[in-house]
Structure formats: structure tokens, C-alpha cells
C-alpha positions in Angstrom: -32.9 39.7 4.5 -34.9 40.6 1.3 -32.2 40.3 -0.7 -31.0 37.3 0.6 -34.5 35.9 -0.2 -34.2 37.8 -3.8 -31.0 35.5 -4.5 -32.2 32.1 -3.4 -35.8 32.8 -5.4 -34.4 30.8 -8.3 -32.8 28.2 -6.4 -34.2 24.6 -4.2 -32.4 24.0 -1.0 -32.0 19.9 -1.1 -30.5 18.6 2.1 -28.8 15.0 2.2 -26.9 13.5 5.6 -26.1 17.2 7.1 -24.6 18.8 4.0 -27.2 21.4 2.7 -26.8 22.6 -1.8 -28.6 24.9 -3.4 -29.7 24.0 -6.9 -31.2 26.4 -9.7 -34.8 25.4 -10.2 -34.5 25.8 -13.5 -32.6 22.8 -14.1 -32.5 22.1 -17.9 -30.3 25.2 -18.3 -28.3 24.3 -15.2 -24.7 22.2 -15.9 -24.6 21.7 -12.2 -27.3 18.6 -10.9 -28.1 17.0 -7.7 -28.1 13.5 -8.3 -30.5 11.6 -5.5 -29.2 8.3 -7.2 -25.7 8.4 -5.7 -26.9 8.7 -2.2 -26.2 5.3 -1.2 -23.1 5.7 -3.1 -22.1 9.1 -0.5 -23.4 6.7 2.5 -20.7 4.2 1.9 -18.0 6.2 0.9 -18.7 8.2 4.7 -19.2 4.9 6.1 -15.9 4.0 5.0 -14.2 7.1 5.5 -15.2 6.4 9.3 -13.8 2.6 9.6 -11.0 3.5 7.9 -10.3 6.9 10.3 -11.1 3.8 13.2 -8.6 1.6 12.1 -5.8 4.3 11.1 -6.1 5.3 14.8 -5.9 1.4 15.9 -2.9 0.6 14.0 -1.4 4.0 15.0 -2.1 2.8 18.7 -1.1 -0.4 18.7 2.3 0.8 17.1 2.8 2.8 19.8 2.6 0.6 22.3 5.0 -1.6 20.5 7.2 0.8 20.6 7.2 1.7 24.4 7.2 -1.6 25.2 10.3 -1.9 23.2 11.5 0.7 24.6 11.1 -0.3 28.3 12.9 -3.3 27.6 16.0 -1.8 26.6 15.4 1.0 29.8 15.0 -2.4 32.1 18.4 -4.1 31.0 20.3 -1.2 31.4 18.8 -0.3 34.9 20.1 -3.9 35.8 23.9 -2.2 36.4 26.6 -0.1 35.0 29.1 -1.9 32.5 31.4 -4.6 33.5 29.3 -5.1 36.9 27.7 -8.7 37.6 30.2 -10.4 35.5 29.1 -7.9 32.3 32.3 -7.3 29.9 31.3 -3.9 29.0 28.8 -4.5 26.3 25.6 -5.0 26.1 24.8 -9.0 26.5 22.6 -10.5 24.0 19.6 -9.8 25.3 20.0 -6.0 25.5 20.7 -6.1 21.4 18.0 -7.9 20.8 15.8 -5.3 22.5 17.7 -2.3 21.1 17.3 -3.8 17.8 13.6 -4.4 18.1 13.1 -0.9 19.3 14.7 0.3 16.3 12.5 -1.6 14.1 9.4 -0.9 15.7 10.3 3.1 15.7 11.4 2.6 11.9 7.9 1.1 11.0 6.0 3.8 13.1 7.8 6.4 11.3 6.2 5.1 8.2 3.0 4.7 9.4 2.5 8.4 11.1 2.1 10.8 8.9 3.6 13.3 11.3 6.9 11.3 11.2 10.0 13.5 11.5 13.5 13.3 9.9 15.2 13.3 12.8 16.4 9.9 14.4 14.1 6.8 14.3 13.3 7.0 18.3 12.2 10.5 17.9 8.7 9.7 16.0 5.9 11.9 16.9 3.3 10.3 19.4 0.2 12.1 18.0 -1.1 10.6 14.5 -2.4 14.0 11.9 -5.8 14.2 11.2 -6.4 12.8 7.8 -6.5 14.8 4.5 -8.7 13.5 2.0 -9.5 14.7 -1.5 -12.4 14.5 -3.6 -10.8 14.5 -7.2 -14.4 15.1 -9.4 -15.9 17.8 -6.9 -19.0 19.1 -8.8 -21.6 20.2 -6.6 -19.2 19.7 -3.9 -21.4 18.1 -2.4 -19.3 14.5 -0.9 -17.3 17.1 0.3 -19.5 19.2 2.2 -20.8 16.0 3.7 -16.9 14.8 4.8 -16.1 18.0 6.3 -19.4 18.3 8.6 -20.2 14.8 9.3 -16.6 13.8 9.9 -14.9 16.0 12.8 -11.4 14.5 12.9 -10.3 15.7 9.1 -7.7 18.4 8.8 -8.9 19.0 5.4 -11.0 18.1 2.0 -9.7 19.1 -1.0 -12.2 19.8 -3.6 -11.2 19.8 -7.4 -13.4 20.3 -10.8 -11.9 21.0 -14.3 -15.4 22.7 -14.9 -15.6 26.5 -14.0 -19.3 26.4 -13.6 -18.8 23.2 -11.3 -16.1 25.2 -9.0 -18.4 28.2 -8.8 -21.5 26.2 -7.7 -18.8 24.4 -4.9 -17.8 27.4 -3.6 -21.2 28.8 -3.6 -22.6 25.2 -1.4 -19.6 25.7 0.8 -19.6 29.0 1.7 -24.1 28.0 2.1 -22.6 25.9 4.8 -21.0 27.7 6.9 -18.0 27.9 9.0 -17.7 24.2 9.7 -17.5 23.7 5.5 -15.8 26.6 4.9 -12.8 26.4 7.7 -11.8 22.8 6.0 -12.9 22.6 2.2 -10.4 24.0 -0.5 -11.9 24.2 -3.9 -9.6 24.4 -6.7 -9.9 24.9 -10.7 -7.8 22.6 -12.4 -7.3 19.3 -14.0 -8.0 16.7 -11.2 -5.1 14.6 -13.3 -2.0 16.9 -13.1 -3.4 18.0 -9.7 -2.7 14.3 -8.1 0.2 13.7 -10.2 2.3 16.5 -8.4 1.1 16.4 -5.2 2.6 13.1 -4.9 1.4 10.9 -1.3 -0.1 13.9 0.2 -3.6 12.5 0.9 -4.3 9.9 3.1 -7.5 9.3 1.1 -8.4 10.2 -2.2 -12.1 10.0 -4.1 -12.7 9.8 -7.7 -16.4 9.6 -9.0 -16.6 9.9 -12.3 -19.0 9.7 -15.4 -18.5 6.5 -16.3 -15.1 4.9 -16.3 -12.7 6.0 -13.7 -9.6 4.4 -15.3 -8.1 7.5 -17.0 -7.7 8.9 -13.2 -6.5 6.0 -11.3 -2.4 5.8 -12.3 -2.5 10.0 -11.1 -4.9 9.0 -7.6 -2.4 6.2 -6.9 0.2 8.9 -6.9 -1.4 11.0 -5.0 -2.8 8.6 -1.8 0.0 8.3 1.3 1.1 5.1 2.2 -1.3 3.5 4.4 -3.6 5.4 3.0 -7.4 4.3 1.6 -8.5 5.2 -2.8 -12.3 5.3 -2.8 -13.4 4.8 -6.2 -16.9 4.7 -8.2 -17.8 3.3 -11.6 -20.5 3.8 -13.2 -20.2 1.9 -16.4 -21.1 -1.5 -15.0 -22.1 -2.7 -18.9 -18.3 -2.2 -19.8 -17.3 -4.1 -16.3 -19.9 -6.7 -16.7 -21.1 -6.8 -20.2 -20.1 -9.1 -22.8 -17.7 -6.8 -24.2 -14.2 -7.9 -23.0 -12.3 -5.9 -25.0 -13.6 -2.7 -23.6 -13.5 -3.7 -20.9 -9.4 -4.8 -21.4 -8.9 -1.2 -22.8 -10.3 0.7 -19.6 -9.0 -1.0 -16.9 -5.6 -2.8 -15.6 -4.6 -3.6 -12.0 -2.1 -1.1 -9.9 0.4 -2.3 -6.9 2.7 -0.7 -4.9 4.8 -3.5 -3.7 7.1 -5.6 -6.0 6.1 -8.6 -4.1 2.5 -8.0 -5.0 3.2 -7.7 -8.5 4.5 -11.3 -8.5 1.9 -12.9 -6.9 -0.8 -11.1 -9.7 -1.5 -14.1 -12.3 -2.6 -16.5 -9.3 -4.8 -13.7 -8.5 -6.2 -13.6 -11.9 -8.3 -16.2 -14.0 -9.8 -17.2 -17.2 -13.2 -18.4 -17.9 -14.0 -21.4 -19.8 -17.9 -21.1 -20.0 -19.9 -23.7 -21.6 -22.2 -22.8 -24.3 -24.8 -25.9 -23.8 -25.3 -25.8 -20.3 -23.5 -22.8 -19.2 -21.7 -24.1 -16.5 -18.2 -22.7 -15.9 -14.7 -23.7 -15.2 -11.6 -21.1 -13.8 -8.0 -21.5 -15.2 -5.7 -19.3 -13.0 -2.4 -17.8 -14.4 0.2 -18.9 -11.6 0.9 -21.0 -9.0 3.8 -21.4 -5.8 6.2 -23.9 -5.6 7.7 -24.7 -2.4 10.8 -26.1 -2.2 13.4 -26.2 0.7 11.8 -23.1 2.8 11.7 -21.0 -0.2 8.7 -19.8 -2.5 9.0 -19.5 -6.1 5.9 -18.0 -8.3 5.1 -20.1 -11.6 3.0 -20.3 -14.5 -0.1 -22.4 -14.0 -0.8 -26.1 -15.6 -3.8 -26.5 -17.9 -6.2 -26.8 -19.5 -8.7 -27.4 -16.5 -11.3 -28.5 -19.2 -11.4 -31.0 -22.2 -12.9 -30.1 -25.3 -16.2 -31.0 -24.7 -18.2 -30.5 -21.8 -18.9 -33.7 -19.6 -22.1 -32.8 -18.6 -23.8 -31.9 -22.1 -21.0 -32.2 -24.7 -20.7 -28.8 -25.9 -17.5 -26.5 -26.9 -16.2 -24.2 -24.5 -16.3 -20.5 -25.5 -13.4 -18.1 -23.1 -13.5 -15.0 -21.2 -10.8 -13.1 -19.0 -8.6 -12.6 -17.2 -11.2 -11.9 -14.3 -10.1 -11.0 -11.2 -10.4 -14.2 -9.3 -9.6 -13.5 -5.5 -11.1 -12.5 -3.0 -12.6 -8.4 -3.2 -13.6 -7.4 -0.1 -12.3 -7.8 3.3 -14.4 -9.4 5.9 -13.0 -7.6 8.8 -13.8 -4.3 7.1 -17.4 -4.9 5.8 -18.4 -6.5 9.5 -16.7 -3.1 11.0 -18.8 -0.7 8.6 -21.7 -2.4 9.1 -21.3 -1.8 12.6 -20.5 1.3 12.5 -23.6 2.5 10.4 -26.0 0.6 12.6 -24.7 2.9 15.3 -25.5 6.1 13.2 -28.8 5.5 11.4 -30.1 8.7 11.5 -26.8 9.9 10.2 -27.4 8.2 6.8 -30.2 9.5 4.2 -30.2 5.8 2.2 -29.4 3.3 5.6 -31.7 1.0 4.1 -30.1 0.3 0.7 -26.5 0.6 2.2 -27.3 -1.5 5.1 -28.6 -4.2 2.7 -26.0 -4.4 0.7 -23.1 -4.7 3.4 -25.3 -7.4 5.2 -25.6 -9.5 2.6 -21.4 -9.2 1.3 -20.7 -10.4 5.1 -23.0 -13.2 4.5 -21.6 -14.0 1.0 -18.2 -16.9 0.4 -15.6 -14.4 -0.5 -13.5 -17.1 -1.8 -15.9 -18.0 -4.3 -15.3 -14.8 -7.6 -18.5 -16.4 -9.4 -22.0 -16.9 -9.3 -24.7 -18.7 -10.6 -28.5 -18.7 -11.1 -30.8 -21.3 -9.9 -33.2 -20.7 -12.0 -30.9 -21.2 -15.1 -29.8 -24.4 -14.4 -33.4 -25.2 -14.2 -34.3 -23.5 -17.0 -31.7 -26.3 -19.2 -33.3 -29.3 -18.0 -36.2 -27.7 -18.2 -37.8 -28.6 -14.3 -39.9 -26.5 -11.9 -37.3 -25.0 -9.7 -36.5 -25.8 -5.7 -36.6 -23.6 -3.6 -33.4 -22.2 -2.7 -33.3 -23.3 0.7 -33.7 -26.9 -0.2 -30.8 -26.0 -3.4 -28.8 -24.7 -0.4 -29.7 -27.9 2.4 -28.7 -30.5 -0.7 -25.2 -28.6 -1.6 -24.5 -28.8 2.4 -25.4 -31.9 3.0 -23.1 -33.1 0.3 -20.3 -31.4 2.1 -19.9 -28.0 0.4 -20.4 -24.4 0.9 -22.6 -22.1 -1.0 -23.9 -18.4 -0.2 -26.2 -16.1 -1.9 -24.2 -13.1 -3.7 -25.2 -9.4 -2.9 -24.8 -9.2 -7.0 -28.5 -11.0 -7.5 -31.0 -12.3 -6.3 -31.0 -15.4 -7.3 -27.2 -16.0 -7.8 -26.0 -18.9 -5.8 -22.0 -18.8 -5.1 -20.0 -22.0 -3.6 -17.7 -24.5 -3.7 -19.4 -27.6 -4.8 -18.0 -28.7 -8.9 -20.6 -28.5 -11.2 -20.6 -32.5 -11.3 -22.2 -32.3 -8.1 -24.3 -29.7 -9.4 -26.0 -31.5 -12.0 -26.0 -34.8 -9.8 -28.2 -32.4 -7.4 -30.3 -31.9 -10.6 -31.1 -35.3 -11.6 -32.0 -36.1 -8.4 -34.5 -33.7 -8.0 -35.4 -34.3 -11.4 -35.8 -37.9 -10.5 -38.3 -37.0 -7.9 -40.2 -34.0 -10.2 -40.1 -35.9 -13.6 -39.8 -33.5 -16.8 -41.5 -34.0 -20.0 -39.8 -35.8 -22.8 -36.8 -33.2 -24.5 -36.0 -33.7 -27.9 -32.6 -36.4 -28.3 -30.2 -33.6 -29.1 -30.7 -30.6 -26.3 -28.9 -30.3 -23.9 -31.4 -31.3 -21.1 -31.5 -34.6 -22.9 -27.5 -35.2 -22.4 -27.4 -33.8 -18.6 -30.4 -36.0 -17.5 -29.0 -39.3 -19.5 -26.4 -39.6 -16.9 -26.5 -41.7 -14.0 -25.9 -39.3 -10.5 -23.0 -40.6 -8.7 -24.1 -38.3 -6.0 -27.7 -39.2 -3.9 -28.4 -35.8 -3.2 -30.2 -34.8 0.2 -32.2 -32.6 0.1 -33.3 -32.5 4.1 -33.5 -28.7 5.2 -30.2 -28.1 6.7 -29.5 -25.6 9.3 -27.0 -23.5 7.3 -29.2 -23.2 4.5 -30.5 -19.8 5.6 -27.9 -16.9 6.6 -28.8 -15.1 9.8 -30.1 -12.2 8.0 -32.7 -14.2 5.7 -33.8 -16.3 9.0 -34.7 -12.7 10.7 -36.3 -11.5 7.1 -33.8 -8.9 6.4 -35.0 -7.8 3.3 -31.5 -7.7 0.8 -32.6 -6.5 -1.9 -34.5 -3.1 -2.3 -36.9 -2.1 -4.8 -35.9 1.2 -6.3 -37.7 4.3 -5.2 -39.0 5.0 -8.7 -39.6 4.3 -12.4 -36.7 4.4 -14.5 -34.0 4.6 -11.6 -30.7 4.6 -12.6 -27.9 5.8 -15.1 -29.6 9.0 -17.1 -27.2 11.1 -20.1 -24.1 12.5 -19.7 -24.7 16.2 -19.7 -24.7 18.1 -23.1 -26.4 15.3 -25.0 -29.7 15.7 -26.9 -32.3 13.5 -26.2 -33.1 11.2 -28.5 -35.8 8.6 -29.1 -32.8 5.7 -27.7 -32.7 7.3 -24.3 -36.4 5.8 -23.8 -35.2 2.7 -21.9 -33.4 5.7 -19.5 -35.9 8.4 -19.1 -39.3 6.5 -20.0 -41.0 7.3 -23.5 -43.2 9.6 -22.0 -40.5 12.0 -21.0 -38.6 11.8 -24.0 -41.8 12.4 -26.5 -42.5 15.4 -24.5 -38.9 16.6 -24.6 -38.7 15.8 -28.2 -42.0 17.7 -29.0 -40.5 20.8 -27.0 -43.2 20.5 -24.2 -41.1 19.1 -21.1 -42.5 20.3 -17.9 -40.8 21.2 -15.1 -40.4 17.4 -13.6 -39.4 16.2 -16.9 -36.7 18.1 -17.3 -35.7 17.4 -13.5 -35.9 13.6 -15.3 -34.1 14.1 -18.2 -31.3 15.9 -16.4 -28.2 13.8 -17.0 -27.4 11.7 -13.3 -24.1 10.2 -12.5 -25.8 6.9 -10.1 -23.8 3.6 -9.7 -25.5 1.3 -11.7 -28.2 -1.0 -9.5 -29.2 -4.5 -9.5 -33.2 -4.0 -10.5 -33.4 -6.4 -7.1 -36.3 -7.1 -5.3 -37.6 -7.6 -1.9 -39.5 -10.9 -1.9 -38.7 -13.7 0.0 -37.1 -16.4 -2.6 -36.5 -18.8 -0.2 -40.0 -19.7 0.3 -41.6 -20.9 -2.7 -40.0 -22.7 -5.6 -41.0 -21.0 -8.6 -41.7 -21.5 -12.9 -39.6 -19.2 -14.0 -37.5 -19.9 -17.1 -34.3 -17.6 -17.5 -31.7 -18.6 -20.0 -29.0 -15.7 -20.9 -25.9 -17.7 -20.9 -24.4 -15.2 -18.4 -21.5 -15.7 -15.5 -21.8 -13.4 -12.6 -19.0 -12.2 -11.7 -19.4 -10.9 -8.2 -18.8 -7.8 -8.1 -20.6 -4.8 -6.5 -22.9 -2.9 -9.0 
């Protein structure tokens, strides 16, 4: 027992959902961090994991019964006589190939579905569906995975890989800390998490990357690697490169991946450009493709343009362009609604329910239709009038026939429907009622205002104009548990005076000067978080508010 006690002197037990790591105290000379940022990031992927473990089962089921219902059709028509009695002619009448050739079909389609499907005849398709085997790509700690294997009971497996030697030896170490139910499933391996998914080719029914920033370079290999059917978490942390303003990063990192020819053709209508207007800021989408339908038959196109003229018609500016964004839809309502559900149903099961909770709530509440957002309090800001209040934003947009949510992105982002002619006629009629001062002839508050509204906004409170969760006072939007939350240095790098706006000046002048304490160092320890919205938790329906915010930007909505 002493030297058990001896060992773990130099380490801190930290404990997150029911996963338990030990961490050397002395963390500035340790490669190997705990990162408390990510644990809304582990919530979600385990909340996930479990609808998606829920709705394998489901589809599994209801494939079955297809089947045997299939089946006891053709059983029925043949129990009717032998051949060539009640007027048969020997073969089977129409109705019995029909049924033979649906049973077929339905065992054909099972057998791709089941992972436990055989290669012998179609018919003969194993009734039980395998326990899932998932793989966490970018182990570390091993941590996710010591998490997957205890909290979820129905995996055959987690397959833990780092390229780091010191990472594997501090997994092994954590899985071996926790126990038998960690150690009978988890399988840490040394090796390239790349080459590793590349020939082990649809062997995973769900595969996790979490990488240090982009997760690009690993996607084409994870593809490879997930079963059909199967689910690809993935995390990225470099929201600037996502979201920033520089596109061409961004068009370096990233492409879009499909399994199905089909899906490949439909792409461009999926994607968009931006024509964004540099007076007012208001923004216009020009998709890539479009159907034609012609005699029963579907044929994909390129897409007619430009949607915009030169100028814009509410201030008169140029446009400047941005894209292709992805312009569907990026979550599925069915599976948000069910994970929400689910993780109501566990709360003490998940260390950050709060944050995680918020953030589903509000993407069920959001128009998933709708790829862009705005801010109210821009638009004010360029016609320069004391804002109103969201809900009476919201009531006027309704009551001129259109939908509009908020976005879990912001705040204050507004998404909808409505074209940004009804907009700014919502504008100057408010402005009508609030009157501005006098702007000078040539801004662009000057040129929106000039024009007549051909819309008489209302702006009677409508019923819709709160979601269910802001009428109860679900708060959306968390503050974070601390100064300086978020992305810290990648690990290796020495601090400098520009990681201030990461670590706080404080920290860094004390690291600098060779003086760090303990805590600091704990600070200045790289983290690996998914970049937050700063967010807060006031109410912004209630009041309208002063604030002037002008940054030109589009939001694209997207998770952070």
C-alpha cells in the first residue's frame, strides 16, 4: 500500500463523467495535459455515441421486421396449396414473386446494414446486430476513451491510437488506473493514426478524431476507416481558419467527402457564394447548381446568376465575394431533439450538462434552412438608431410573413427568411417612429433611410417571437468558468509576450521572468478546447439596448 502511495505522490487524480486520469503535478515538464476545456466537447461526443448506438439498434429492428414480414408472405402463399392445385399452373402466380422478390431485397439490404452479415445466401443474415467498435484516432491521455468504454456498456471495443510514445504510455497507464471495465475493452496502440485507418479499411462503426487544430490532414484516412452506416465524430479547433476572414486557408484545409456518386452530383446546389455588401453589410447567396425536371427524370445543372447587380439597392455600394460556403442544412433535427433527450435523462452522467444542454436547445430552436446569420445590433449600428428589442425585431419579421430564429452561433445573431428589402423596410419604420439625428449626405444610413418602405412593418408582439426555451428563461448562452477560457499553445512552444491575449499578461510576465508558480504553469500548459462563443447569459430580449457594433462580418452558422 506504501508504495502504491509512493507512486501516485507526484501525480493529481482528476475525475470527469466516470473515467478517472492521473496527471503529474508537475505539469510544465509534463507532455501529457488534462484539458478541462474539452469537457463539453467529451459530453457531446458520449451523448452522441448514445443516439447513434439508439438509432443503429432502431434501424437494425425495424429491418428485421421487414424482413420477417417478407418472409411470412412468401410462407403464406405457398401454405395456400401444392402446385398446379386451385387452378395454379405450377408456378408461383404473381403475387408469390412479388413477395419472394421483396424478401430478397429486404435480406440484401439487412445484410448491409448488420455488421454481423455472413457470406452465405441473402436469407441467411444474422438476427443479432454486433456491438459497435469505435476508435478514438488522437488518444492522448486516453481519456474519451476511458469515458466510452465505462460509460457506454454495449461497445465491443475502443481502439485508442497516439503517434506520441509518451501519450501511449500515459493511456496505458489511465487505463490500466481504471480497472477491468477499461482495461477488458480499450486497445492502445503506437502508431500513426493515418496509416492506422487507411488499412483497416470499414472496420469501425465509429471513428473520433480530435486534433490540435485542423483535422483535415486525417479525414480522407477516418472516411476509410468508418463502416457503412457508420457515424465520424470530428472536432476543430481552429475556428479563425473556419470562420475568419481568411478564405484561402481555409480553401487549403478543408474539402467535402461522399460516399455515394449520387451525392457527389447534387454538391454545387449544396454549396454557395457570398456576395456581401461593403456599405451596409447585407448579404446575398448564389448557389452552384440547380435540378431540372423534365419528363419524370432529374437532371443536375449549373445555376443562373448573378443574384445581385453591381450596386447594392439599399445603399449603393460594390459587392465584395466570399465562398463556396456550405449552404444546406448541418444538423439533423431528428438527431439533436433525440440527444437532447437523451442527456436530460442522464444529468448526473455529464460533468458540463449545462453548457451542452444549452447549446443543443438552442440548434433545435434554430431555422436549419437558413446557413447565415445576422446581427441586430449591426444593422442598427448603420442607420445609426437605438436598437429594438429582439422580440419586437422578431414580432415585425412574423407579422410580415416570414420566419426568423436566433442562432446558437451568437447572441445576438438573428437567422430567417425575410430578404433584406424587408429588412431595411422594418428599419425605416422603426426609424420613422425613433427618429435619428441628421447623417452626413454620403453614409450609408443616409441612402437606406432616403427610401420610401414599401413594407408597413408591425411591430405588435407576436406569439412566435420567443422560442419555448427563452419564454421559460433557459439561459443559452453560458458565461465561461474563468478568465482567459479557451484555445492556449500547442505544446513545445515558448511563451512569448503574443500569447498575452491567451494566457493573460500576468501569467506570461511571470513565465517570462522565470517565476511561474505552480497555477501558472497549470495556465500556461498548452489546451486543445473547441473554440467558444464569449456568450453570455442575459436576457436580450428584454430591453433594447445602445450598443453600436460594426465589423462587417457574416455568420455563418456553424458550431464553434
Amino acid at each position: 500500500m506504501e508504495d502504491v502511495e509512493n507512486k501516485l505522490k507526484d501525480y493529481e487524480i482528476v475525475r470527469e463523467g466516470e473515467a478517472e486520469i492521473i496527471i503529474n503535478k508537475k505539469i510544465a515538464a509534463n507532455e501529457v495535459f488534462y484539458n478541462p476545456v474539452q469537457v463539453h466537447n467529451r459530453d457531446m461526443s458520449v451523448a452522441l455515441l448514445r443516439t447513434f448506438i439508439a438509432k443503429r439498434e432502431e434501424e437494425h429492428k425495424a429491418m428485421m421486421d421487414k424482413r420477417d414480414k417478407a418472409h411470412n408472405k412468401v410462407s403464406q402463399s405457398k401454405s395456400s396449396g401444392p402446385n398446379g392445385e386451385n387452378g395454379s399452373t405450377g408456378q408461383h402466380d404473381e403475387m408469390d414473386v412479388d413477395a419472394e422478390k421483396e424478401t430478397n431485397k429486404v435480406a440484401d439490404e439487412t445484410e448491409d446494414l448488420s455488421t454481423e452479415a455472413t457470406k452465405t445466401p441473402s436469407r441467411k443474415v444474422a438476427k443479432e446486430l454486433k456491438a459497435p467498435v469505435v476508435l478514438e484516432a488522437l488518444a492522448a491521455s486516453g481519456l474519451r476513451s476511458i469515458r466510452y468504454a465505462r460509460e457506454i456498456d454495449v461497445l465491443e471495443k475502443v481502439v485508442a491510437l497516439d503517434i506520441d510514445k509518451a501519450c501511449i504510455e500515459a493511456c496505458k497507464r489511465n487505463i490500466k488506473f481504471n480497472g477491468a471495465s477499461a482495461m477488458s475493452k480499450i486497445e492502445p496502440h503506437l502508431t500513426d493514426a493515418r496509416v492506422y485507418m487507411l488499412t483497416h479499411p470499414k472496420e469501425f462503426d465509429v471513428v473520433d478524431i480530435d486534433p490540435y487544430g485542423a483535422p483535415s490532414i486525417f479525414l480522407d484516412s477516418a472516411v476509410q476507416a468508418v463502416a457503412d452506416g457508420g457515424l465520424l465524430m470530428c472536432t476543430a479547433t481552429d475556428m479563425a481558419v473556419l470562420c475568419g476572414p481568411n478564405g484561402e486557408v481555409c480553401h487549403s484545409k478543408y474539402g467535402h467527402y461522399y460516399r455515394s456518386a449520387n451525392e457527389v452530383k447534387k454538391t454545387p446546389q449544396k454549396l454557395s457564394y457570398v456576395y456581401q455588401c461593403v456599405g451596409c453589410d447585407s448579404f446575398h447567396l448564389q448557389c452552384l447548381g440547380r435540378t431540372i425536371t423534365k419528363n419524370n427524370s432529374v437532371k443536375n445543372a449549373p445555376a443562373i446568376g448573378p443574384v445581385v447587380p453591381q450596386e447594392c439597392s439599399a445603399c449603393g455600394k460594390k459587392f465584395t465575394i466570399g465562398g463556396p460556403i456550405w449552404s444546406a442544412p448541418i444538423h439533423d433535427q431528428e438527431w439533436v431533439v433525440s440527444t437532447l433527450t437523451e442527456v436530460k435523462s442522464m444529468k448526473d452522467r455529464y460533468p458540463a450538462y449545462d453548457k451542452i444542454t444549452s447549446v443543443l436547445t438552442t440548434i433545435s430552436e434554430e431555422l436549419h434552412d437558413i446557413p447565415l446569420f445576422f446581427s441586430l445590433h449591426n444593422i442598427c449600428a448603420n442607420v445609426k438608431c437605438t436598437s429594438p428589442s429582439a422580440v419586437l425585431f422578431r414580432s415585425a419579421v412574423l407579422n410580415a410573413g416570414y420566419r426568423i430564429s436566433s442562432t446558437h452561433v451568437n447572441p445576438l445573431g438573428l437567422k430567417t427568411d425575410a430578404p433584406w428589402d424587408v429588412i431595411w423596410d422594418i428599419m425605416r419604420c422603426w426609424v420613422k417612429n425613433h427618429p435619428v439625428k441628421e447623417q452626413p449626405h454620403d453614409s450609408v444610413g443616409t441612402a437606406i433611410l432616403s427610401k420610401s418602405p414599401k413594407l408597413e412593418a408591425n411591430f405588435s408582439r407576436a406569439a412566435a417571437a420567443l422560442s419555448r426555451a427563452q419564454a421559460k428563461k433557459v439561459k443559452r448562452f453560458l458565461p465561461n468558468p474563468e478568465r482567459h477560457w479557451g484555445p492556449k499553445i500547442r505544446a513545445g512552444r515558448k511563451i512569448t509576450s503574443k500569447h498575452a491575449s491567451l494566457l493573460g499578461p500576468d501569467v506570461v510576465n511571470r513565465v517570462i521572468n522565470g517565476a511561474a508558480s505552480t497555477e501558472d504553469e497549470k495556465v500556461a500548459e498548452p489546451n486543445n478546447p473547441t473554440t467558444e462563443t464569449g456568450g453570455d447569459a442575459t436576457n436580450e430580449e428584454d430591453e433594447p439596448s445602445t450598443k453600436r457594433q460594426k465589423n462587417g462580418d457574416v455568420g455563418l452558422a456553424t458550431e464553434p
